[in-house]
Backbone as CSV, one residue per row, in Angstrom:
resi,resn,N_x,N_y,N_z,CA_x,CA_y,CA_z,C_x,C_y,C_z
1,UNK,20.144,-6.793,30.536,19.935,-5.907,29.392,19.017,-4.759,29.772
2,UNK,19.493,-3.691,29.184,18.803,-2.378,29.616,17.625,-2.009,28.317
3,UNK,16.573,-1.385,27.935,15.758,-1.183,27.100,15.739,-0.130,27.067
4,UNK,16.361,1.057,25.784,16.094,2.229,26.133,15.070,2.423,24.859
5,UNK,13.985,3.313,25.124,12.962,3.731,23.860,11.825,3.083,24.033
6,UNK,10.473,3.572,23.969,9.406,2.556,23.698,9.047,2.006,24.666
7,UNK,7.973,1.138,24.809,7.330,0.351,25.865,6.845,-0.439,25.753
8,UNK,6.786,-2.225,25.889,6.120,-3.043,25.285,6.042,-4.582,26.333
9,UNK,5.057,-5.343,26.153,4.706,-5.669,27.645,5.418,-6.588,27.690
10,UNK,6.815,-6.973,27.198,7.769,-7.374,27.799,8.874,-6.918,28.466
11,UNK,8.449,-5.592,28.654,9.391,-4.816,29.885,9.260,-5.245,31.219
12,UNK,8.305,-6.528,31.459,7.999,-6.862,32.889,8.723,-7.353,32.924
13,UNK,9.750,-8.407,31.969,11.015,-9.328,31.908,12.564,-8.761,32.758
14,UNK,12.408,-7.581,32.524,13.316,-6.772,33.845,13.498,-6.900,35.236
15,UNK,12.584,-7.272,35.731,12.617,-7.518,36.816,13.324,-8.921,37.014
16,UNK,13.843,-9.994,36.061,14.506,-10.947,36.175,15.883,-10.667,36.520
17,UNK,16.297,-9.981,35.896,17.809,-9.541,36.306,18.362,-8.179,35.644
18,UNK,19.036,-7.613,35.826,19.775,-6.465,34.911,21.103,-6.665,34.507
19,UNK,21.590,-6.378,32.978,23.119,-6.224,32.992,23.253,-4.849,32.620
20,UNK,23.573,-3.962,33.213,23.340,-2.582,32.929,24.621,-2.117,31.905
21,UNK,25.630,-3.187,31.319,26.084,-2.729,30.075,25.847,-2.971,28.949
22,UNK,24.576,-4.094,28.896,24.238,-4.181,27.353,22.427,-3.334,27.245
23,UNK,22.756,-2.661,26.352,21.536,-1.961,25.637,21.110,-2.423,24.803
24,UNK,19.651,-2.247,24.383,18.808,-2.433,23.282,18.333,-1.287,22.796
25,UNK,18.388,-0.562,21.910,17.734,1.140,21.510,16.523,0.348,20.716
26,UNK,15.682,0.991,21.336,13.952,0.299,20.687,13.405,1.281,20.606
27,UNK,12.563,1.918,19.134,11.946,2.884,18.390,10.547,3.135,19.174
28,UNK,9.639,3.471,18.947,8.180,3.922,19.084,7.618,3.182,17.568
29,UNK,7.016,2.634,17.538,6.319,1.784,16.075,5.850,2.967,15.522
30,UNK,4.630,3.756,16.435,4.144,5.149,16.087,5.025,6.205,14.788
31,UNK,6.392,6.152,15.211,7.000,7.147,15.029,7.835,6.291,13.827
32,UNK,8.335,5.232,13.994,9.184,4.379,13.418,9.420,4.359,11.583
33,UNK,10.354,4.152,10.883,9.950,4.309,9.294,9.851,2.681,8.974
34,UNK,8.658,3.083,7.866,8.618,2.051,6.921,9.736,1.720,6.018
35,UNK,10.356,0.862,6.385,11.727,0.129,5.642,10.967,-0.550,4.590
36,UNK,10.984,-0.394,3.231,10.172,-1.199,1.768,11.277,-2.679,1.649
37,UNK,10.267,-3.533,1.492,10.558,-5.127,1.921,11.856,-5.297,1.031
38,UNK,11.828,-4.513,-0.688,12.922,-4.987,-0.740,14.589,-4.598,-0.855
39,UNK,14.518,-3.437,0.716,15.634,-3.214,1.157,15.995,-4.178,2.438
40,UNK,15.055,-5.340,2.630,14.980,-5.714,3.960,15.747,-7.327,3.759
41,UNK,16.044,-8.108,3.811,16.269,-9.520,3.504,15.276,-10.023,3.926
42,UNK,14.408,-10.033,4.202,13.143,-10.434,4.961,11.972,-10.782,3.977
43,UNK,11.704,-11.647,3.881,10.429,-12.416,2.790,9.223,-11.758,3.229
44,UNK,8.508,-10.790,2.416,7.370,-10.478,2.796,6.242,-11.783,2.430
45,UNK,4.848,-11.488,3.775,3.705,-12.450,3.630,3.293,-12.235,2.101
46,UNK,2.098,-12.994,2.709,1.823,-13.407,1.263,0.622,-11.834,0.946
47,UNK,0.270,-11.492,-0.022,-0.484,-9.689,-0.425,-1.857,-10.073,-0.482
48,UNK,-2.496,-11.304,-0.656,-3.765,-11.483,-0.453,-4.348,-12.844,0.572
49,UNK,-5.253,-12.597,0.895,-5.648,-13.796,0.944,-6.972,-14.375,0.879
50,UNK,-7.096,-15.553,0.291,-8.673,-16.212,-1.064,-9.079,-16.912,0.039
51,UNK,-10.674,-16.399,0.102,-11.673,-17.075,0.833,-12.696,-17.488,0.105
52,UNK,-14.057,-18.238,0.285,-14.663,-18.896,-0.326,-15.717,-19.385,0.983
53,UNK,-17.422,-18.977,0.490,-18.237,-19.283,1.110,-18.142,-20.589,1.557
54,UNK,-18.161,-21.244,2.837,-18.237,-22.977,2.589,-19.215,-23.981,1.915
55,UNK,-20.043,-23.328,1.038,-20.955,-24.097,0.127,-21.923,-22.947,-0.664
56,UNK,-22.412,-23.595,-1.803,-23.565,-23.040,-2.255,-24.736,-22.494,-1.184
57,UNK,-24.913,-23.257,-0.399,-26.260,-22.729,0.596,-26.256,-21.506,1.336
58,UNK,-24.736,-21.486,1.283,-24.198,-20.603,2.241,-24.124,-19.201,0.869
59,UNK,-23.521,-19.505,-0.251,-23.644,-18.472,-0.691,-24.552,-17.654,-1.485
60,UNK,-25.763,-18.129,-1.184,-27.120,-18.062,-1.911,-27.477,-17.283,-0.330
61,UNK,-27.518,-18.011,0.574,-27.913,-16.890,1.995,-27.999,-15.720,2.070
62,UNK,-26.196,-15.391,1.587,-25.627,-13.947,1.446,-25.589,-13.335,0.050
63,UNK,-26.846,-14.244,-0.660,-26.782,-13.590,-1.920,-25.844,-13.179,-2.825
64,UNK,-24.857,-14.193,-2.672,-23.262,-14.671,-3.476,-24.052,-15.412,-5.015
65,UNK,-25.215,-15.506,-5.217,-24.962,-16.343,-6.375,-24.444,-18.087,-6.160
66,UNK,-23.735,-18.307,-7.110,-23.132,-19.605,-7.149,-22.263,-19.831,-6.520
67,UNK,-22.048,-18.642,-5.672,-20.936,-19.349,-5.242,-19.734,-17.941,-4.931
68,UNK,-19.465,-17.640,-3.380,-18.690,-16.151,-3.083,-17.755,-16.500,-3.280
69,UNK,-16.681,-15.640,-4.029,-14.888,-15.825,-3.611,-14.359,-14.341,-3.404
70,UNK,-13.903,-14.331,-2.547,-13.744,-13.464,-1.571,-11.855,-12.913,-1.804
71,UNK,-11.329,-11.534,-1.973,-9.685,-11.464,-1.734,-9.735,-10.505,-0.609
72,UNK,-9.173,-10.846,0.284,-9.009,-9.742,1.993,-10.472,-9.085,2.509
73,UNK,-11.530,-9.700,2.094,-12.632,-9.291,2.566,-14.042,-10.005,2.086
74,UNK,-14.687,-10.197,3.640,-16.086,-10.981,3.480,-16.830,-10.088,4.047
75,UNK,-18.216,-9.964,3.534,-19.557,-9.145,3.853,-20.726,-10.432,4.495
76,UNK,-21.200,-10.046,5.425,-22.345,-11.008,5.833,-23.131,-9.833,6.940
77,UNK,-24.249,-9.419,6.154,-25.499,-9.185,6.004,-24.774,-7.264,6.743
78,UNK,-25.137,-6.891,7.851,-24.644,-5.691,8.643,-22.930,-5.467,9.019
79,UNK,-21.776,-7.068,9.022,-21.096,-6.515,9.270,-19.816,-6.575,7.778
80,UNK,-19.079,-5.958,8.164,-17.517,-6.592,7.256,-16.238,-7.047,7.577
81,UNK,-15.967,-7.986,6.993,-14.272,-8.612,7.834,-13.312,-8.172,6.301
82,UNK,-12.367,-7.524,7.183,-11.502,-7.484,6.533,-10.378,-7.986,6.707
83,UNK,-9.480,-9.075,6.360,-7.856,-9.767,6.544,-7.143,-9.158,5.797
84,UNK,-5.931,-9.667,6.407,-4.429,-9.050,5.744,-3.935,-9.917,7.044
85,UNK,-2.509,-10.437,6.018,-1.298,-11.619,6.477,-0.840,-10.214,8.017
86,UNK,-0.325,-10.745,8.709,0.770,-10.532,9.962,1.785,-11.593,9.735
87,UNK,2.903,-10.342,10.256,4.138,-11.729,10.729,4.910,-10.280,11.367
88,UNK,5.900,-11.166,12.291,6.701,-10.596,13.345,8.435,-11.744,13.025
89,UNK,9.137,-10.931,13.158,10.513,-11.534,13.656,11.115,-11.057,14.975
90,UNK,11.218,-11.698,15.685,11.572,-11.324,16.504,12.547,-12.987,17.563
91,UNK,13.588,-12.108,17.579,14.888,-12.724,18.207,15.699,-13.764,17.772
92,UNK,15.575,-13.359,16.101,15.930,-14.716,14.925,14.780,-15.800,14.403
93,UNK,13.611,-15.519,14.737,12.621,-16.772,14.213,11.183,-15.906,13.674
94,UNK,10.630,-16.582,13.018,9.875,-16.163,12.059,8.908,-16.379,12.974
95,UNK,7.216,-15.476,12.873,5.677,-15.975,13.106,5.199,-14.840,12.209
96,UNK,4.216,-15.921,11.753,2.793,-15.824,11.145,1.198,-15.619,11.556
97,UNK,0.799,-14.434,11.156,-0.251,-14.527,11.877,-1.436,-13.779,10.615
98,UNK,-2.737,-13.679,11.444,-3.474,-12.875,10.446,-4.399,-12.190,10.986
99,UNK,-4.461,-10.797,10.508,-5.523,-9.804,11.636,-6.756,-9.978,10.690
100,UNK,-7.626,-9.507,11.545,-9.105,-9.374,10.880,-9.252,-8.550,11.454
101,UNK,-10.391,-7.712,10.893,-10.915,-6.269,11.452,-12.413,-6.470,11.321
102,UNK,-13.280,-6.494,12.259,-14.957,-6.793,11.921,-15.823,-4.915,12.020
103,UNK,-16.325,-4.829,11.274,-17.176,-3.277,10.945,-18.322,-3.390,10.747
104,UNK,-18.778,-2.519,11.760,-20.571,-2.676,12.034,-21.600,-1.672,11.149
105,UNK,-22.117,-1.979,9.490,-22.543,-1.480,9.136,-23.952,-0.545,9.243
106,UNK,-23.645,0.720,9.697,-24.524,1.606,10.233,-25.367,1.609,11.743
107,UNK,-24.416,0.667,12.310,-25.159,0.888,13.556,-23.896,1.945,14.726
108,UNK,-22.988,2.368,14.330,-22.392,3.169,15.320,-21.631,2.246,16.357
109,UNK,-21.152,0.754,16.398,-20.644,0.418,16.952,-18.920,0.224,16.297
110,UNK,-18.101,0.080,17.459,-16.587,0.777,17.281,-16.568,-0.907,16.698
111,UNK,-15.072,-1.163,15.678,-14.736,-2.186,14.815,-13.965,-3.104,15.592
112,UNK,-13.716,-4.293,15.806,-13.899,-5.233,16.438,-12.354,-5.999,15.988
113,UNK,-11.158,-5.667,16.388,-10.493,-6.226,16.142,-9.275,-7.718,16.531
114,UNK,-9.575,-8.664,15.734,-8.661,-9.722,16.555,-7.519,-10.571,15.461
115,UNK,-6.380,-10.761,16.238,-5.157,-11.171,16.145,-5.360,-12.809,16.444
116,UNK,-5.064,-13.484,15.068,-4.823,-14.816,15.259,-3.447,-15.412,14.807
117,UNK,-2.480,-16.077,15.458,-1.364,-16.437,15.837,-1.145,-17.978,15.360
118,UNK,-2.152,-18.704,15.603,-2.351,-19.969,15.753,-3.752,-20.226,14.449
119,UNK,-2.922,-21.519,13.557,-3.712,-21.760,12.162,-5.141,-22.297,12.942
120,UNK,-5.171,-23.158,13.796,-6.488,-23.868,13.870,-7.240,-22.836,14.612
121,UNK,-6.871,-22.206,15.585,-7.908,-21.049,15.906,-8.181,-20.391,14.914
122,UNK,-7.776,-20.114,14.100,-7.833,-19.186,12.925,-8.891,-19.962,11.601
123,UNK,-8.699,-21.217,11.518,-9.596,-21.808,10.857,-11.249,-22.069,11.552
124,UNK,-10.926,-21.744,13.154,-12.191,-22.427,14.242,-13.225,-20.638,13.683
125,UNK,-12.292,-19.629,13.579,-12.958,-18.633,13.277,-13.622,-18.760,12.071
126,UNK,-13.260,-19.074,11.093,-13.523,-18.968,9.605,-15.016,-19.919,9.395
127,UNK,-14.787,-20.608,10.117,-16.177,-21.352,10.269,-17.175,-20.661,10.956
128,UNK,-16.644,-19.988,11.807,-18.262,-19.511,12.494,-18.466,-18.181,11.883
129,UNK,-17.896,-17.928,10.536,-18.688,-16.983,9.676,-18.653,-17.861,8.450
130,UNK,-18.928,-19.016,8.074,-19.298,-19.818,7.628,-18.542,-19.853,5.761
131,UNK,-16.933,-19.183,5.958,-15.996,-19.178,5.266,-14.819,-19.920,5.471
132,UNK,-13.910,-20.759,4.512,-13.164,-21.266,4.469,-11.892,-20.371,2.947
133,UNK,-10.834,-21.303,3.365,-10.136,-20.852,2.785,-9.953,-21.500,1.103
134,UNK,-9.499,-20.832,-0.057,-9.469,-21.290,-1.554,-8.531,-22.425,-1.394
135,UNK,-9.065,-23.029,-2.492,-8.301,-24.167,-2.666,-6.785,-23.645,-3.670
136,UNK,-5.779,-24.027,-3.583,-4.796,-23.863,-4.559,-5.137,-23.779,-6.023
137,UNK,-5.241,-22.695,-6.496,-5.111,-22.552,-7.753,-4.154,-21.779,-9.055
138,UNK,-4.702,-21.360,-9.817,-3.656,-21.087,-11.042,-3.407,-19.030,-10.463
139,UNK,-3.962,-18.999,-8.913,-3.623,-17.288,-8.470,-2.634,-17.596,-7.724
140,UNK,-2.392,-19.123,-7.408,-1.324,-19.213,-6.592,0.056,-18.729,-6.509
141,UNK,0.624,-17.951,-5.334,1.927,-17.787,-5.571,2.389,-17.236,-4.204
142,UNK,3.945,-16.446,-3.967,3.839,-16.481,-2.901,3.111,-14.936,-2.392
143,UNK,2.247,-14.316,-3.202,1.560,-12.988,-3.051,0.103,-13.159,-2.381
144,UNK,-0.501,-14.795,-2.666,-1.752,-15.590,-2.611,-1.316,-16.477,-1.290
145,UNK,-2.703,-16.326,-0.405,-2.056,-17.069,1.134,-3.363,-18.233,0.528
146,UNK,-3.173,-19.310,0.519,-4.925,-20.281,-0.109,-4.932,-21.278,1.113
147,UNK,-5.149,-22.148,1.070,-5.563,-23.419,1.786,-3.942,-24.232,1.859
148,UNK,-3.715,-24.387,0.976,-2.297,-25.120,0.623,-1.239,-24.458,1.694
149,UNK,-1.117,-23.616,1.795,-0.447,-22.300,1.980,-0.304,-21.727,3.744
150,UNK,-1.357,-22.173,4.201,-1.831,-21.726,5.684,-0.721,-21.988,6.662
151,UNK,-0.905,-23.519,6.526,0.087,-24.365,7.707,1.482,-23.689,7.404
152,UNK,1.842,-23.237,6.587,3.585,-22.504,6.002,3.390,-21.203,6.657
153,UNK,2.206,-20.433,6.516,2.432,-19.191,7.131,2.315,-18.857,8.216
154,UNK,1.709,-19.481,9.114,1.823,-19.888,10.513,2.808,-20.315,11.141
155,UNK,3.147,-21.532,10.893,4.298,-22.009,10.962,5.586,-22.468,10.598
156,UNK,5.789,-22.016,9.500,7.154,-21.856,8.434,8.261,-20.902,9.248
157,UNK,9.416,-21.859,9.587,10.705,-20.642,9.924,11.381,-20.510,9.050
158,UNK,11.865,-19.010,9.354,12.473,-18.350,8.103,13.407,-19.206,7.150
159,UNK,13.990,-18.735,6.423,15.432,-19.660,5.797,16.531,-18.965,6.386
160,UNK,17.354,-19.969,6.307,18.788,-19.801,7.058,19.612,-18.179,6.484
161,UNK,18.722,-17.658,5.135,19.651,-16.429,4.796,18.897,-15.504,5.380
162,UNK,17.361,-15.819,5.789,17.005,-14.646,6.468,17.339,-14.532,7.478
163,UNK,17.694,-15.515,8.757,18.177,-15.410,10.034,19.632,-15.032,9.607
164,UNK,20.467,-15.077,8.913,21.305,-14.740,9.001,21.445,-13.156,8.964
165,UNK,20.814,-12.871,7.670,20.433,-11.137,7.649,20.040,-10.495,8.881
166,UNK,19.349,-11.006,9.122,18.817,-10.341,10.756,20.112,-10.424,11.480
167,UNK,20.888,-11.562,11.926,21.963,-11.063,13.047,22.919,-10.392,12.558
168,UNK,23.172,-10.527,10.775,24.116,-9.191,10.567,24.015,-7.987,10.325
169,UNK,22.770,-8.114,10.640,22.096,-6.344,10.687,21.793,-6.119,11.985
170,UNK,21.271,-6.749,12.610,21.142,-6.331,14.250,19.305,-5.687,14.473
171,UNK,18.520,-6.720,13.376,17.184,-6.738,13.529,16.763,-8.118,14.664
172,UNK,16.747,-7.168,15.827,15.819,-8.174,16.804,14.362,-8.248,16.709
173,UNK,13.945,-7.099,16.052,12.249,-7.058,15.768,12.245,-6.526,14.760
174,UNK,11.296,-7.358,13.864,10.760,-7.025,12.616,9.425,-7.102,12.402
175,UNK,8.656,-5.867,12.105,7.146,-6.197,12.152,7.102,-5.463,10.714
176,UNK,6.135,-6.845,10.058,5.148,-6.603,8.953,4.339,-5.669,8.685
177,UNK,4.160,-4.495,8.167,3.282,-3.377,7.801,3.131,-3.141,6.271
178,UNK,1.630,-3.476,6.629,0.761,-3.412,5.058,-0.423,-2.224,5.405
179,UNK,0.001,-0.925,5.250,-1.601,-0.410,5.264,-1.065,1.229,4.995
180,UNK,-1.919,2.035,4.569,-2.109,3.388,4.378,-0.919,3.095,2.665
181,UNK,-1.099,2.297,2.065,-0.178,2.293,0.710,1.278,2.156,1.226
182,UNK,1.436,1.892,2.343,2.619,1.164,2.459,3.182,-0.513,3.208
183,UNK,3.913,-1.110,2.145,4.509,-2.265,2.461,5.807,-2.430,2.617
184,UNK,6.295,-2.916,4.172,7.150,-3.082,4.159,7.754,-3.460,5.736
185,UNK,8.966,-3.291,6.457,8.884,-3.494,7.894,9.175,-2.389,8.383
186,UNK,8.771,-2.490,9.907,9.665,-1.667,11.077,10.352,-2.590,11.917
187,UNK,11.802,-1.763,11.899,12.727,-2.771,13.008,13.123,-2.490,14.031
188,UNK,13.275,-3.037,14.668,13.669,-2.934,16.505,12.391,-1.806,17.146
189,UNK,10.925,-2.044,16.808,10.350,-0.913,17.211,9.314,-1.706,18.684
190,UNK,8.617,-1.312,19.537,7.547,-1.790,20.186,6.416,-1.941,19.294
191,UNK,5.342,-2.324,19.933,4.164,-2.372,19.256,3.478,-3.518,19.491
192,UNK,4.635,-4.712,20.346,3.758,-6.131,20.208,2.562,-6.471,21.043
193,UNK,2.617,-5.506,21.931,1.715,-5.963,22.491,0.133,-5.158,21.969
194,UNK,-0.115,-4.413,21.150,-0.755,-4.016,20.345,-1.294,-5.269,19.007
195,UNK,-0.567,-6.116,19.124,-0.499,-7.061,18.083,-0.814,-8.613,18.864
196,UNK,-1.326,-8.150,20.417,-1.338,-9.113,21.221,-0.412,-10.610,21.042
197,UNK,1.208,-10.372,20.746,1.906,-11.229,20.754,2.327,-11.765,21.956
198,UNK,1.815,-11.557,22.925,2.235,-12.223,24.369,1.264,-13.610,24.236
199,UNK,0.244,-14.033,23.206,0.335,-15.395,22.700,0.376,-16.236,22.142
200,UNK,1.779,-15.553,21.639,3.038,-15.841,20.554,3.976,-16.501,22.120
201,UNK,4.768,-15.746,22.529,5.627,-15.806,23.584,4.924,-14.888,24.585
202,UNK,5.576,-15.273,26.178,5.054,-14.791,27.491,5.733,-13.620,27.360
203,UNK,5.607,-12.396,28.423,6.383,-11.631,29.092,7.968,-12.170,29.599
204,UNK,8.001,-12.926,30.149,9.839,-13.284,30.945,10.120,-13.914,29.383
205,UNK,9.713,-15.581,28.965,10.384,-16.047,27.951,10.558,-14.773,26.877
206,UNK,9.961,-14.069,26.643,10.024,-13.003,25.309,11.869,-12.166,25.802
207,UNK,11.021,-11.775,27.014,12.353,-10.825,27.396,13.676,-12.067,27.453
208,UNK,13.729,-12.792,27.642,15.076,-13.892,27.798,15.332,-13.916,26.388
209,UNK,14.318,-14.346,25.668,15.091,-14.858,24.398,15.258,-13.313,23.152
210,UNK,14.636,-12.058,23.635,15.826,-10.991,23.102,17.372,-10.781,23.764
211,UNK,17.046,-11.112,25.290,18.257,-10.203,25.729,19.183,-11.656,25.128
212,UNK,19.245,-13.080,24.990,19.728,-13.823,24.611,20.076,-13.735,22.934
213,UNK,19.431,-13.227,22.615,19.703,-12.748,20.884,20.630,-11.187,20.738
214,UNK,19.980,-10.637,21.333,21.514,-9.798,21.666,22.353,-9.216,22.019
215,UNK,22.271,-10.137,23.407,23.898,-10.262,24.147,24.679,-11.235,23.423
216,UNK,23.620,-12.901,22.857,24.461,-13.689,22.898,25.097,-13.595,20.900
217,UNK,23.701,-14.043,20.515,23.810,-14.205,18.833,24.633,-13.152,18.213
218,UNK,24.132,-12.120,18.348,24.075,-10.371,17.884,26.206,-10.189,18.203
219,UNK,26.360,-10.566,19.110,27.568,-9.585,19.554,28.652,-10.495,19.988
220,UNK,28.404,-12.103,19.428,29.232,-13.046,19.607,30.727,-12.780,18.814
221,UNK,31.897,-13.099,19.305,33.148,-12.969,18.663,33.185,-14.024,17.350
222,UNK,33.297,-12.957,16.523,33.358,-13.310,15.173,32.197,-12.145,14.217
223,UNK,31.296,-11.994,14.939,30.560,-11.211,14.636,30.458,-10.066,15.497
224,UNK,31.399,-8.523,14.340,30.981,-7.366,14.938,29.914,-6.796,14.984
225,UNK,29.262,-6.927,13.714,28.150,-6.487,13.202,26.867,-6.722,13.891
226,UNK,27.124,-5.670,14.815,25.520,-5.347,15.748,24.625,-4.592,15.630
227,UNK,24.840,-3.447,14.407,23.723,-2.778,14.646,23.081,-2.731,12.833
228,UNK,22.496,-2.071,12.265,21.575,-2.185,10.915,23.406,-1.974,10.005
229,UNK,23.154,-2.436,9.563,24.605,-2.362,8.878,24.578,-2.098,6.944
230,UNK,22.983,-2.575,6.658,22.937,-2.258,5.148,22.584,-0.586,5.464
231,UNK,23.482,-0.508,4.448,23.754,1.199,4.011,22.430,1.398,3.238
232,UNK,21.566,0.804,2.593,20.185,1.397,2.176,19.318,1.323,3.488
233,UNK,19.442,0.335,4.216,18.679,0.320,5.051,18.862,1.473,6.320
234,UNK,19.900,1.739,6.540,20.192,2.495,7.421,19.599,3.924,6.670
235,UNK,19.756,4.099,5.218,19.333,5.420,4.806,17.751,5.905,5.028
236,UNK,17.070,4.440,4.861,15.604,4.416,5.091,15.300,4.610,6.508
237,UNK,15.797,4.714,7.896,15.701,4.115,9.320,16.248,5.159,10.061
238,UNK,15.738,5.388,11.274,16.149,6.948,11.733,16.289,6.350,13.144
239,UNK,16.788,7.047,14.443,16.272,7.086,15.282,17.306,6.123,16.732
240,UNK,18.158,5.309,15.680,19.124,4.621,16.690,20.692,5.242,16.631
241,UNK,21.304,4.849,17.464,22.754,5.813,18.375,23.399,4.862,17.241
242,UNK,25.197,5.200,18.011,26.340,4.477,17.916,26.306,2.866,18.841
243,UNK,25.283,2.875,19.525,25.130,2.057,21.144,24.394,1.250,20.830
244,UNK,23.759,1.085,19.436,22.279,0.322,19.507,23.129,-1.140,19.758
245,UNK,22.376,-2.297,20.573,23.172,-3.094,20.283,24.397,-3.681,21.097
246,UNK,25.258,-2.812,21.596,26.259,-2.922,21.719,26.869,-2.639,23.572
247,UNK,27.505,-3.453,23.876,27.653,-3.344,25.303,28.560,-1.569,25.359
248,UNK,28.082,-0.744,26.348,28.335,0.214,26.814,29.331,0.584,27.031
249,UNK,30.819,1.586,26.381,31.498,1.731,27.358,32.181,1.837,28.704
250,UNK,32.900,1.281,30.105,32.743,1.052,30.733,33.676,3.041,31.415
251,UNK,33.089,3.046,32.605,33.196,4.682,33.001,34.514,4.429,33.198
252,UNK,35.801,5.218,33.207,37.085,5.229,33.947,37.146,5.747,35.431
């Protein structure tokens, strides 16, 4: 498989082999449009997520009163964390993840950002700023990520109509974007390694199991339908050929 567009650090996967008639047309994320989730078949994460000091002692420290509850953001003393859900599709299967952003109040140091992939690292963090996650309550839903909720968004694969949407549209990558007032995805774009998903999947396995999604899934007989094929979606989405997708004419 050939990669034309973009750059992303599973281009080292090339060096495994080449079939120089099947292409992938892959966007710039930079440049890429926000597709709104519900032109997408794609279940957006969950829009908040409820934290909670891990005790009274703790929230009397930080001068919480009785007790902090927290939606996409905790304060402790100079810095600030801010969360918001991640998720990626990529090559028919769902991941969950969640960024945090740490901000150094008034001292001039640059914001501190890390990508968690994995629920128990992600809980090993939450403790050593001495926050846990809400218990299930009456905010619950699927807009609210709580305690109940974690182990699903991490590790929950899609449903069988979203993998299906994806191979009849010819979304090998789907990334989650929540920010500047917009929600919604970018598809087939780079960016993962910006999102440090290489530990999600390696470099070679990443590259095998796209070019295996679509050479094999994507463009199997029975299924023509290789490239974005919803007509809203395509109206929202710029930037790919007649080729996306699709093995190459062969020269005469």
């Amino acid at each position: 498989m050939r990669i034309k567009g973009g750059k992303d650090y599973y281009d080292g996967g090339l060096a495994q082999g080449l079939d120089g008639e099947l292409v992938f047309v892959r966007a710039r994320h930079s440049a890429a449009e926000v597709v709104k989730a519900d032109l997408v078949g794609l279940r957006a994460p969950a829009e908040r997520i409820g934290l909670k000091d891990i005790d009274l002692k703790v929230a009397r420290k930080y001068g919480n009163g009785l007790g902090g509850h927290y939606d996409n953001e905790v304060r402790r003393h100079d810095c600030r964390y801010r969360f918001k859900t991640a998720c990626v599709w990529f090559a028919g299967k769902r991941h969950g993840g969640v960024q945090v952003v740490q901000s150094f109040h008034g001292s001039g140091k640059e914001d501190v950002v890390r990508l968690f992939w994995d629920a128990v690292k992600f809980r090993e963090f939450l403790a050593s700023i001495e926050v846990r996650l809400r218990k299930p309550s009456y905010l619950g839903s699927d807009h609210y990520l709580d305690d109940k909720g974690l182990a699903e968004h991490f590790s929950g694969r899609g449903t069988e109509a979203e993998e299906r949407w994806a191979i009849e549209n010819g979304a090998a990558i789907a990334v989650w974007i929540d920010e500047y007032g917009q929600r919604g995805w970018k598809l087939n774009t780079d960016g993962l390694k910006e999102l440090d998903f290489v530990r999600v999947i390696d470099t070679y396995a990443a590259f095998q199991e796209l070019s295996m999604f679509v050479g094999g899934v994507m463009s199997r007989p029975g299924n023509p339908m290789v490239e974005i094929t919803d007509d809203r979606v395509r109206a929202a989405k710029h930037g790919f050929d007649n080729w996306s997708f699709r093995k190459m004419p062969r020269k005469a």
